[in-house]
N, C-alpha and C positions, 0 to 999 in steps of 0.2 A: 603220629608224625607222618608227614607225605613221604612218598617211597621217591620221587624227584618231584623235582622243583614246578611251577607252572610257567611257561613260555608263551607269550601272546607277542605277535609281531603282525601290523597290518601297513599299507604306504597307500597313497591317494597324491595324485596330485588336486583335485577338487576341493581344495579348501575354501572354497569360496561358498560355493553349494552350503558344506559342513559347517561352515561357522553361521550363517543365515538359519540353517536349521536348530543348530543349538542354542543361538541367542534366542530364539522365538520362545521357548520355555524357561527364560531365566526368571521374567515377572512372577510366578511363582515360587520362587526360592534362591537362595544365593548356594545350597547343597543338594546334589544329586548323588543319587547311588546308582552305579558304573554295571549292569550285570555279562559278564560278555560269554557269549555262546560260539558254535561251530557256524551259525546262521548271521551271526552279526553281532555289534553294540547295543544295546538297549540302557536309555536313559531314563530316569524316573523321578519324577519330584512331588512331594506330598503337602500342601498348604494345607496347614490347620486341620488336621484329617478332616478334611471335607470335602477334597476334590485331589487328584491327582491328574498328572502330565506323562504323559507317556513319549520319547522317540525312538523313534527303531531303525537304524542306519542298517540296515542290510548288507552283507559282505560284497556284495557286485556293485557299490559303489568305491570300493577299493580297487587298487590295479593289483595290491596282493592282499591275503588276507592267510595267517596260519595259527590257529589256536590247538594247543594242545592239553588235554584235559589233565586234573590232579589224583592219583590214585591216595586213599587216604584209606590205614587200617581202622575199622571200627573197635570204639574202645569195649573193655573187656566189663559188662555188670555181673555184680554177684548174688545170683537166681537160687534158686530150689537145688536142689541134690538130681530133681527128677531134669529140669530145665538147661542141665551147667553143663553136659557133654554137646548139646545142640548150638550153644551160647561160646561152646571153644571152638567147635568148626568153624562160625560166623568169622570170628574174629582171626584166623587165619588171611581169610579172603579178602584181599584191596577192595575198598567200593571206588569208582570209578565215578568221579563226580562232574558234572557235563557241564559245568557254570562255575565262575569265579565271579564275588558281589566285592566290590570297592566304594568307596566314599570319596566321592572328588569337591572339591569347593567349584562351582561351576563358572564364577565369575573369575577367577582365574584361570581359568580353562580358556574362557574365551578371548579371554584379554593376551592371552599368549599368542592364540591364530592371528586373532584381527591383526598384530604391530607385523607378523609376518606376512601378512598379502601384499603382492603386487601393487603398485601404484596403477599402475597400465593393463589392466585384468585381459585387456583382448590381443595384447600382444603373445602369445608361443613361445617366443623366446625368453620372457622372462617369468617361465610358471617354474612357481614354488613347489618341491616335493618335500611330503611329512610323511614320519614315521611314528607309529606311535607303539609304542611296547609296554611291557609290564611281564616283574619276574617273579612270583612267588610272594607271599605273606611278608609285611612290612616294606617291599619294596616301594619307589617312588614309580608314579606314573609319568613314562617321559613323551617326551616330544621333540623329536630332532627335524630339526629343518634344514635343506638345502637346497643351493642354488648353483649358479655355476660361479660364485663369487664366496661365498660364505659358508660353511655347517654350523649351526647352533642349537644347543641342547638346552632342552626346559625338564626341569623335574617337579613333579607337583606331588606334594605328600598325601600318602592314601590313608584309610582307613579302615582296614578288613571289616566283613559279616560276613557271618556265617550264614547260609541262606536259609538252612534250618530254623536259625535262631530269627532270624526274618521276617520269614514267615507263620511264624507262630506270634509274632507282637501284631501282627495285621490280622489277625484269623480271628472271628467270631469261636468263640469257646463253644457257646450253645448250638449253633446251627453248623460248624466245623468248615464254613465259607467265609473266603476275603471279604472285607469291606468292600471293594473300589474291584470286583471280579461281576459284570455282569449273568444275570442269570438269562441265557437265549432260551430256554423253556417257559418260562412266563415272561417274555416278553410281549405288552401290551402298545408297542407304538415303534415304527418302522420308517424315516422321511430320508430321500436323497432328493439333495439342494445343488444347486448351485452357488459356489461361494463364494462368488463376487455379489451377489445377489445377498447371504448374508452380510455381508463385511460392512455395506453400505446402511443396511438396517441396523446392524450393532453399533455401528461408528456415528449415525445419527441418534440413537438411544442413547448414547454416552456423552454426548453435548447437551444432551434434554437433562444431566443429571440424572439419571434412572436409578432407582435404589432397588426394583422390585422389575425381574423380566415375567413376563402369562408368557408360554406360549400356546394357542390356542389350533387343533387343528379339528377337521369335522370331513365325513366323508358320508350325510347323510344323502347327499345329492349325487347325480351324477358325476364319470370326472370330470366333467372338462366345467363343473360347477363347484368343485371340491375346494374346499375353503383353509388358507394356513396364514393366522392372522398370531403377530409378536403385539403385544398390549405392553405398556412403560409407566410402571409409577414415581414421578417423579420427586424427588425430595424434595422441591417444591410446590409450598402447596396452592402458590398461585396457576403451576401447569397440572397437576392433578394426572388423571391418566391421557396417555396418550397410544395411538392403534396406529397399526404399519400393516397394511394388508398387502401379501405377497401376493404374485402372480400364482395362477394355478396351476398355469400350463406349458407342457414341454418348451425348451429345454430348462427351463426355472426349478422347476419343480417334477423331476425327473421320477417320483415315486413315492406312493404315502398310502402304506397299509396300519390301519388300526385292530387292533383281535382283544377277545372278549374272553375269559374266563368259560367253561362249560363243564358241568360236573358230569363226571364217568360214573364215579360212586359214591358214597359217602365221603369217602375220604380222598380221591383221588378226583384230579381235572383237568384239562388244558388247553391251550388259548387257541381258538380260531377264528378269521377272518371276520368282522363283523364291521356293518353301518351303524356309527356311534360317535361321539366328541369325546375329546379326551383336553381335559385342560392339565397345565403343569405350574408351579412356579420356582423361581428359582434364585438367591443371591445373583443381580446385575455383576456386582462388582467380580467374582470368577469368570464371568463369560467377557468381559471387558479384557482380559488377562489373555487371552486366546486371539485377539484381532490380529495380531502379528504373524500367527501362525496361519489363520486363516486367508489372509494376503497370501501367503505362499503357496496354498493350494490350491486346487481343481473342483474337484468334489468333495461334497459334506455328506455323512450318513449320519443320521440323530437317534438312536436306539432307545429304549427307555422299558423297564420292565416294572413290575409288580408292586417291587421293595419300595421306588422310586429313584433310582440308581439311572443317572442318566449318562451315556456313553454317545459323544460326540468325537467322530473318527474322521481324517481329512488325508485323502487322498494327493497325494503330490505329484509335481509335473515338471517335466526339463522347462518349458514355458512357463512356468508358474515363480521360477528362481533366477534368477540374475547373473551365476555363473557363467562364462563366454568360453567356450573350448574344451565341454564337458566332456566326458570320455569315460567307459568302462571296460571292463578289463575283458568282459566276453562278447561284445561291442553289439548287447539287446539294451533294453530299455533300461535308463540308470537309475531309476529311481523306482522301477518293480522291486515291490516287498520293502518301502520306507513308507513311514507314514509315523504320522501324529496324534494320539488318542488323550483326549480329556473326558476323567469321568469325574463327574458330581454328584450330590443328592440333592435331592427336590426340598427347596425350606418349604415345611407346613405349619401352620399354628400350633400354639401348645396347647389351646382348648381340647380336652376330649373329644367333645361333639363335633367343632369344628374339626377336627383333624378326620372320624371317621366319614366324616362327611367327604372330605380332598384327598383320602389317600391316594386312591386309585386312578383320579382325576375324571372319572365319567361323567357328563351332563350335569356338570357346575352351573347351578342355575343365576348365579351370579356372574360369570362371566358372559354367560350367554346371553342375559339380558341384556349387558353393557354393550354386547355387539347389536342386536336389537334396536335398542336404541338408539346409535347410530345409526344404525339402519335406517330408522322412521323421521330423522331428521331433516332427510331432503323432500319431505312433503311438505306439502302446504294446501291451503284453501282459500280459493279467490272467492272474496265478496261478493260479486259482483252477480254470476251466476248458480253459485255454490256448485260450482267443480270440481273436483280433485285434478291438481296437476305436480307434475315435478319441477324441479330449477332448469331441467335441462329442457324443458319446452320453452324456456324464455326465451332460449338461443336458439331456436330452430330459424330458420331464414325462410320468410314469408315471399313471396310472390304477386307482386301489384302487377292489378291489369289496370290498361289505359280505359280511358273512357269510351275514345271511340277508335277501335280498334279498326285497319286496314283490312279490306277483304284476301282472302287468302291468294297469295300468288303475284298480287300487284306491290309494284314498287314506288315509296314513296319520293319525289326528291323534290327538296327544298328548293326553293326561290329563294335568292338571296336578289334583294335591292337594295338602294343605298341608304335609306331609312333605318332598317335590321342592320348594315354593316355598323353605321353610325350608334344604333340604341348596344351596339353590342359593346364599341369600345370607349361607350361612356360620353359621346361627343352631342353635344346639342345639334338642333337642325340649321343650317345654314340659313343666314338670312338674304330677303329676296333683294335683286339687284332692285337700284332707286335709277329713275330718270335722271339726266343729263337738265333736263329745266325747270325738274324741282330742286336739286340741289341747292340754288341760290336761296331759294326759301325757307329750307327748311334753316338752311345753316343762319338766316336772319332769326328764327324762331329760337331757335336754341341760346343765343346769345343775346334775347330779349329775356329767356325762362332764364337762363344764366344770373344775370341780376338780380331778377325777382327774388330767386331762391337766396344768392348774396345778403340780403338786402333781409329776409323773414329770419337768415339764421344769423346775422349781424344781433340782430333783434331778440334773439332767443337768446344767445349767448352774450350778452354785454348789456348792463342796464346801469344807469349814468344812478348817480345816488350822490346829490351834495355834490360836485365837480369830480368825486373820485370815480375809479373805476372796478366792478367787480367783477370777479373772475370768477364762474364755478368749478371747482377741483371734484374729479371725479378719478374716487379714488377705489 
């Protein structure tokens, strides 16, 4: 039985930030578990144990923050004769427990902040302050809001764990490690991104229907030749795969160390810096789940070790969230020590072979072919001289010389006369003036040729047949 009760009281006017952050991990689950420390909130959601959601509000996003820990007597077991004097001392002494774990329905949670913000988010005068508290085992988790018009209390019923008992349903028995705990001593793969740079690539992968994400990165070249290519297979099998080749170089692609395995001794090894590829794959539809989140961030770090445990971690920014009038309570940065982690596992095949072959991801020679291949795509071979060229020489812009070109330094200028002005705007050439005493004659000739012509097309066009007359219709 606790020796007093447990006390959590925190106030924020920033609910706008907060509720942006918490909606972002709701797509994975409609419950979270609440764990709250002296450092902050931390929220957690678990899909299908096979990925979890991490966030971490850190206390200096609050203007107050005060938790008070639960002292809890340990219960008394019944040991040895030899065991039971050392097993009475224990159980004298409070253990002093640094965390309280709660069960909140999250979609209620949110649905409580959202109805309480502001209309007018940039006005000061009309920000909303929230309190949020929690009192000991069975209590509700409240939320009281005020304004200079209103207080209103929300209770949302909780659901104690033990954290003990916790973390013992997530712990590997055999190996005595979390599922969803990266291991940073074998870790084999290291990228920071940019993440508007992901978000774009995800969110066009997600229109292409993507069932299956590669990512592919290599650092057998150079950096500034270093290769970090997202491959999409689509559920479609009219689109098949499709490649997204990121940028290499800063600030895109801000960091990409790959490490290798290296045995000490028989039994003993560890991983350093090496030129090598590593391929991954992964369920599209969890990394789909996370765009929201990564809209909100700054930077991305992509971790990934040994097991195939891959830990995507997103760094947050006052610029990165939508809040207007943010404010902390020790007036540094507000959103140092908040941040967002998604971990997942890598899908493999269930083939033996096939699996030992991708566990590790090193020099998949199937992926790497398929990049290859693409690669080899933009050649071709002209007929003509059997050349090798690429597409991008068709576009090169050639340079015609004249025929006879000017000597150098002299200037050419045009004549214009009235011929060229005429041939330019399309006009025929003037005809020459006629005498004043041919006039009369020609105008007698013309209306001698006048008749004639009368007179032959009379003759063409009308032929007497029988006293009628026929007409030909030309139709």
């Amino acid at each position: 039985m606790p020796l007093e009760r447990i006390q959590f009281t925190a106030s924020t006017s920033n609910i706008v930030p907060i509720y942006q952050l918490i909606s972002s991990i709701l797509p994975f689950g409609g419950s979270c578990l609440l764990n709250i420390t002296q450092s902050g909130l931390c929220f957690s959601v678990v899909d299908n144990n096979i990925c979890k959601v991490y966030l971490t509000l850190d206390k200096r996003l609050f203007n107050s923050f005060q938790f008070y820990p639960i002292h809890v007597k340990k219960e008394r077991i019944l040991l040895s004769d030899e065991e039971e004097s050392a097993t009475d001392d224990d159980a004298e002494s409070p253990d002093l427990r640094q965390s309280v774990s709660v069960h909140l329905d999250l979609k209620s949670l949110i649905e409580t902040i959202n109805i309480h913000i502001p209309g007018d988010k940039d006005n000061p005068e009309l920000r909303t302050k929230c309190i949020l508290s929690y009192k000991g085992d069975g209590s509700p988790f409240i939320l009281t809001f005020e304004d200079d018009f209103i207080v209103e209390r929300c209770e949302l019923t909780t659901l104690f764990i033990d954290p003990a008992d916790f973390e013992s349903e997530i712990t590997d028995s055999q190996t005595g490690s979390t599922y969803f705990q990266l291991d940073s001593s074998q870790k084999v793969m290291e990228l920071t991104l940019q993440s508007s740079l992901v978000y774009d690539a995800l969110k066009d992968m997600k229109d292409l229907g993507t069932e299956e994400l590669i990512l592919y990165c290599s650092n057998m070249q150079s950096e500034h030749q270093r290769k970090l290519v997202l491959i999409s297979k689509s559920g479609d099998a009219s689109i098949g795969y499709s490649k997204l080749v990121l940028p290499s170089r800063k600030p895109f692609l801000k960091d990409m160390q790959l490490y290798k395995p290296e045995l000490v001794n028989e039994e003993q090894s560890h991983m350093v810096v090496s030129s090598t590829t590593i391929s991954s794959f992964y369920n599209f539809n969890y990394f789909a789940k996370i765009l929201r989140a990564i809209r909100l961030s700054k930077s991305i770090k992509i971790r990934k070790d040994l097991a195939g445990l891959t830990s995507v971690s997103l760094l947050l920014g006052s610029s990165s969230l939508n809040g207007s009038n943010l404010s902390s309570s020790d007036g540094k940065n507000l959103f140092f020590g908040t941040s967002i982690e998604f971990i997942t596992l890598e899908s493999l095949a269930n083939e033996e072979a096939e699996y030992e072959r991708a566990k590790h991801g090193y020099n998949n020679q199937f992926v790497e072919q398929m990049i290859r291949e693409d690669e080899n795509v933009k050649i071709i071979k002209i007929a003509g001289n059997g050349q090798l060229t690429t597409i991008d020489d068709y576009f090169q812009s050639v340079t015609t010389l004249s025929a006879a070109p000017s000597s150098a330094g002299e200037q050419v200028d045009l004549q214009i006369t009235k011929e060229l002005a005429q041939s330019v705007l399309g006009h025929s050439p003037a005809p020459e003036p006629i005498p004043k005493e041919n006039k009369g004659k020609q105008t007698k000739k013309r209306k001698l040729e006048g008749r004639k012509n009368n007179k032959s097309d009379k003759a063409d066009r009308l032929q007497t047949v029988g006293g009628a007359v026929e007409i030909p219709l030309f139709i």
